[in-house]
C-alpha positions in Angstrom: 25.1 66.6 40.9 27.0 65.3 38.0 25.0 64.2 34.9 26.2 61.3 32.9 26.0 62.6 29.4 25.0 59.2 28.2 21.9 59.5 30.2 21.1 62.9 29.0 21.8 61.6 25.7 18.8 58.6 26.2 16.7 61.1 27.5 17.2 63.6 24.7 16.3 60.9 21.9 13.2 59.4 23.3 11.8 63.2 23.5 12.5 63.6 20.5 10.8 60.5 19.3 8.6 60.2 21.9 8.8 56.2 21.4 11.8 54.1 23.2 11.8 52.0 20.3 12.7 54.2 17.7 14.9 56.0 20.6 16.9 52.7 21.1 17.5 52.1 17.0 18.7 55.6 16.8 21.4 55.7 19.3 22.4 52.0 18.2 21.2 50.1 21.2 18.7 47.8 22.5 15.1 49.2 24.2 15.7 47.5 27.3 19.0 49.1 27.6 17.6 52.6 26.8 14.7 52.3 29.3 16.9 51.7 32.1 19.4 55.1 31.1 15.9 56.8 31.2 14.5 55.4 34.3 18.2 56.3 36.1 18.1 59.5 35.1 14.6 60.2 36.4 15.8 58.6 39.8 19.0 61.0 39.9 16.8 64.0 39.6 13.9 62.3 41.5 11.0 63.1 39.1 9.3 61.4 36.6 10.4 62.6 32.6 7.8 60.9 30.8 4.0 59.5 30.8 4.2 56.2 29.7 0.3 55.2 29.3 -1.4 55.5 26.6 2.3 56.3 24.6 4.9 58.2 25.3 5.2 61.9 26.5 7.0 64.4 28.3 5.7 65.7 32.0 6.4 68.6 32.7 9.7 68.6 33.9 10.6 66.8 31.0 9.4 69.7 29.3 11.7 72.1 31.4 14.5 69.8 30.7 14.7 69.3 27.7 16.2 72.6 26.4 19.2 72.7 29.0 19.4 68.8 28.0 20.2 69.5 24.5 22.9 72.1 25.5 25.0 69.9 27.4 24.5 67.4 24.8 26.5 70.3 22.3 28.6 71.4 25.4 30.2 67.9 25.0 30.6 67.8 21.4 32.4 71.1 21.7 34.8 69.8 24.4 35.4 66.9 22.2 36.0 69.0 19.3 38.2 71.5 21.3 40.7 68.4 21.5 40.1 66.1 18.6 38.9 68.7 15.8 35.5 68.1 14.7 35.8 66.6 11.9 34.2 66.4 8.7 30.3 66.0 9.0 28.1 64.3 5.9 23.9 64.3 6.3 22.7 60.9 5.9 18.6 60.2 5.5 17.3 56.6 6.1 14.1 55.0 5.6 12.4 51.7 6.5 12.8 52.7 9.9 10.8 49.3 10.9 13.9 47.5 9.4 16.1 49.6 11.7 18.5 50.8 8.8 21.2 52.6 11.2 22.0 48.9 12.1 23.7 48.6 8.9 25.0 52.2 8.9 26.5 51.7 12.5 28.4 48.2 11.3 30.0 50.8 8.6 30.5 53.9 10.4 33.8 52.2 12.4 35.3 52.4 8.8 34.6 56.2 8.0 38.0 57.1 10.6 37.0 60.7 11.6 33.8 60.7 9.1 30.9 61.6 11.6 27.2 61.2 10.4 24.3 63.2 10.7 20.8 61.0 10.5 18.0 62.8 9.5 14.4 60.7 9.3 13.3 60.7 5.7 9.7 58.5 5.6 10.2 57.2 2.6 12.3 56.9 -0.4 10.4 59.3 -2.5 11.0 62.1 0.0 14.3 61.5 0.7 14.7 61.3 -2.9 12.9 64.7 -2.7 15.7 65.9 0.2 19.0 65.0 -1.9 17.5 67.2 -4.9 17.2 69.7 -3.2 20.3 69.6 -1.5 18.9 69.3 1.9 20.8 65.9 2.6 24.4 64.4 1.5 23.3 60.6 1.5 20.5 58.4 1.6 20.5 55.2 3.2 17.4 52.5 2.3 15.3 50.7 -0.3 15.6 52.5 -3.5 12.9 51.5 -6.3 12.4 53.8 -9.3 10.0 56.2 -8.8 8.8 57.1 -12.4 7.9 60.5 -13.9 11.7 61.5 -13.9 11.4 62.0 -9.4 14.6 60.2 -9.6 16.0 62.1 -12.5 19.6 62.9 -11.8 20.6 60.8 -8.5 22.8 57.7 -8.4 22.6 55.0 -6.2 24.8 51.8 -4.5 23.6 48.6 -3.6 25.4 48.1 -0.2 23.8 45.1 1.3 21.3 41.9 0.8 19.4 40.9 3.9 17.8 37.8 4.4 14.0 38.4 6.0 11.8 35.8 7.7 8.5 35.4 8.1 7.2 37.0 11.2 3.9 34.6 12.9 2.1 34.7 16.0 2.8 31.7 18.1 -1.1 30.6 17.5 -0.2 31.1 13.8 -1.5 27.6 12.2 2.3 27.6 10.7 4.1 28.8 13.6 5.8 24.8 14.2 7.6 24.8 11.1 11.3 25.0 11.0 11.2 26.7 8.1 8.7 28.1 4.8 8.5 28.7 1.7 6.9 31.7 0.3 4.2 29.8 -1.2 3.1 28.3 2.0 1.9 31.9 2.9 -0.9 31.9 0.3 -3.3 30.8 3.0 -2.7 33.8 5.4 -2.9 37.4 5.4 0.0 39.9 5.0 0.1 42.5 7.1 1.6 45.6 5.8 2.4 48.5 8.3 1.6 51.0 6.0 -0.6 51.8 2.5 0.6 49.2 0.1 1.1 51.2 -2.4 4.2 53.0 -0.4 5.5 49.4 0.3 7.1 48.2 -2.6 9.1 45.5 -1.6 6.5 43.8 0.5 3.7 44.5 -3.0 6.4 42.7 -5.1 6.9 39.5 -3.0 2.6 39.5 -2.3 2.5 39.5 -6.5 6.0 37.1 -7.0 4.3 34.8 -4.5 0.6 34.7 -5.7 -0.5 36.2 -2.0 -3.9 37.9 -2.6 -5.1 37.9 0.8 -3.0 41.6 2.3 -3.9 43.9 4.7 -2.6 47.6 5.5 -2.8 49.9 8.4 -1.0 53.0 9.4 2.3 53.6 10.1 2.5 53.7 14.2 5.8 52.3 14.3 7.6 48.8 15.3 5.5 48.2 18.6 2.3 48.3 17.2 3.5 46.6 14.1 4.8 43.6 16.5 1.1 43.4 18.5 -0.8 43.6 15.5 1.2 40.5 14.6 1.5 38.5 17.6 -3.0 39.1 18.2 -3.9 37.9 15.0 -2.9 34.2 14.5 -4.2 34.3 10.6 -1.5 36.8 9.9 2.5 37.0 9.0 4.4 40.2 7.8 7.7 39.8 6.7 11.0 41.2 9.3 15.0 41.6 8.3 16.7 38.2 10.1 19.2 40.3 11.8 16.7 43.5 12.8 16.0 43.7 16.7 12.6 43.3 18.0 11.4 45.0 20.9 9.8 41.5 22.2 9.7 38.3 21.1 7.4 36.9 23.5 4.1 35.1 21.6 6.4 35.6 17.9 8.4 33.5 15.4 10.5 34.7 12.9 10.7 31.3 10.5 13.4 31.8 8.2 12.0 31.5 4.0 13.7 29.7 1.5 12.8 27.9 -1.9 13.3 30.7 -2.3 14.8 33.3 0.1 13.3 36.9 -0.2 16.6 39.4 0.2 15.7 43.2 1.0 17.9 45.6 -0.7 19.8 47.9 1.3 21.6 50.9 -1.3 23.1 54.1 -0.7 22.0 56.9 -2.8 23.1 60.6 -3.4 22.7 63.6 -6.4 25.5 63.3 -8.8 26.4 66.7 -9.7 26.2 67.4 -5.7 28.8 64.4 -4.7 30.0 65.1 -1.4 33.7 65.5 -1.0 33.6 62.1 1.3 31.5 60.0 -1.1 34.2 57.4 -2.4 35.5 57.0 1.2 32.1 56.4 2.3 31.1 54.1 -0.8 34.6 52.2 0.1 33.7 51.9 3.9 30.9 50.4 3.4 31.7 48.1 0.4 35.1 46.7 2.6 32.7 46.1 5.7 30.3 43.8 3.3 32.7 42.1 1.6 34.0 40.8 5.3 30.2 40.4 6.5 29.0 39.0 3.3 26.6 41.3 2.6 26.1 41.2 -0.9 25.8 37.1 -1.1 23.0 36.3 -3.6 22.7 32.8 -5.4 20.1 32.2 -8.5 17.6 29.9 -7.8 18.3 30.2 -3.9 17.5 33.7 -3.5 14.7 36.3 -4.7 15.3 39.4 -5.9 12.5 42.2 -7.2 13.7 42.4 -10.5 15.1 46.5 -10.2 17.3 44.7 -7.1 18.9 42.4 -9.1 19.5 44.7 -11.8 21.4 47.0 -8.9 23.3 43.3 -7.9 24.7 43.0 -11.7 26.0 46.9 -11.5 28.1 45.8 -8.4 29.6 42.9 -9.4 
């Protein structure tokens, strides 16, 4: 039987997430697309590779699998390498994973020529702040805020992209008719945050811009639960990227805010006195692919900006 490494490659992701979600964003695709790599694999080799009820896990021959999975996976990177060189490889960690961040990185990486990324899955920016410290990563890829107490001390950082974000309702959501809102028509409902608040700092600086009081957090258990939690509870709204994939829009809207629009800072970040030897080609890759996608459009009055974004904006420009 000959394996198509693509679907080894589908297989090998979603057991190592063990959610087809966060599968899907990491190999740059849609769910549905994923799913169906997984579900021909399993009918080639006639056995089921993962429970799906109750979440996702590996059966046992998933289990048995897996290990001999992985080495073809690096038997085909090898062959590649054996004819093209390897090339240089950088470590990049990215956060916000519910805003799908390797959607930007991906739109970039077609610049890097023979640049090849590794992702790593920082939670949060203080950890991956942590990871670049300590030299355990190259590059981080997210929402950077400062930290305080000097955590930050000695690390630079980009802004690489402004991303319009809507406001995510049930379709029993008393607003969900309008064309379009303003932050202040929020005040009414609940913000749902899918994780502490206090780790959350963009979403804790548009609830206090916008007068919100009424917020609610829950654990992080990724984009799925985050999109149920939404679509059952008609008094709610969190907010979502405008261009980030959702695994399902049935019983959603995304309305789109303005007066004004809330913008979510994408930055790359890195230690300076441990500046990878690609850094400038990278920081040019991805500033030539925003200039052509106009990702760092922002217009006073228009747009909203936490106030250590736009301070990032002015260093840019």
């Amino acid at each position: 039987m000959d394996l198509d490494l693509a679907l080894v490659r589908a297989f090998v992701a979603t057991a190592e997430e063990l959610h087809f979600g966060r599968a899907a964003q990491r190999l740059h695709t849609s769910q549905q697309a994923l799913s169906k790599r997984v579900a021909r694999l399993e009918s080639l080799l006639a056995v089921r590779l993962f429970e799906r009820a109750g979440g996702t896990r590996l059966t046992e021959a998933g289990e048995r699998l897996l290990p001999a999975a992985r080495e073809a996976l690096a038997a085909g990177e090898r062959a590649v390498a054996a004819v093209l060189g390897p090339g240089p490889v950088v470590r990049i960690d990215v956060w916000g994973h519910l805003y799908a961040p390797m959607r930007t990185v991906a739109q970039a990486v077609a610049a890097f020529g023979a640049v090849r990324l590794q992702p790593g899955p920082a939670r949060d920016w203080p950890s991956a702040a942590e990871l670049l410290l300590r030299g355990e990563t190259d590059l981080g890829f997210g929402r950077v805020h400062p930290l305080g107490d000097g955590r930050d001390a000695g690390l630079a950082h980009r802004l690489v992209r402004l991303e319009p974000v809507d406001a995510l309702v049930s379709t029993s959501h008393p607003l969900a008719g309008a064309a379009e809102l303003r932050p202040a028509d929020l005040r009414g409902s609940t913000l749902w945050c899918p994780a502490e608040l206090t780790r959350l700092d963009f979403l804790r600086r548009f609830a206090d811009e916008f007068g919100l009081t009424r917020r609610e957090d829950g654990p992080n258990l990724g984009l799925d639960h985050l999109v149920e939690h939404v679509r059952a509870d008609p008094s709610c709204f969190t907010l979502f990227p405008a261009d980030a994939p959702l695994p399902d829009h049935a019983g959603l809207r995304a309305i789109p805010l303005t007066g004004p629009t809330p913008l979510y800072a994408w930055s790359l970040a890195w230690r300076e006195s441990r500046r990878h030897p690609l850094l400038d080609l990278l920081l040019r890759g991805f500033a030539d692919v925003g200039r052509a996608r106009r990702w760092l459009e922002y217009a006073p009055g228009r747009d909203w900006l936490p106030d250590a974004d736009h301070a990032k904006l002015v260093q840019v420009r």
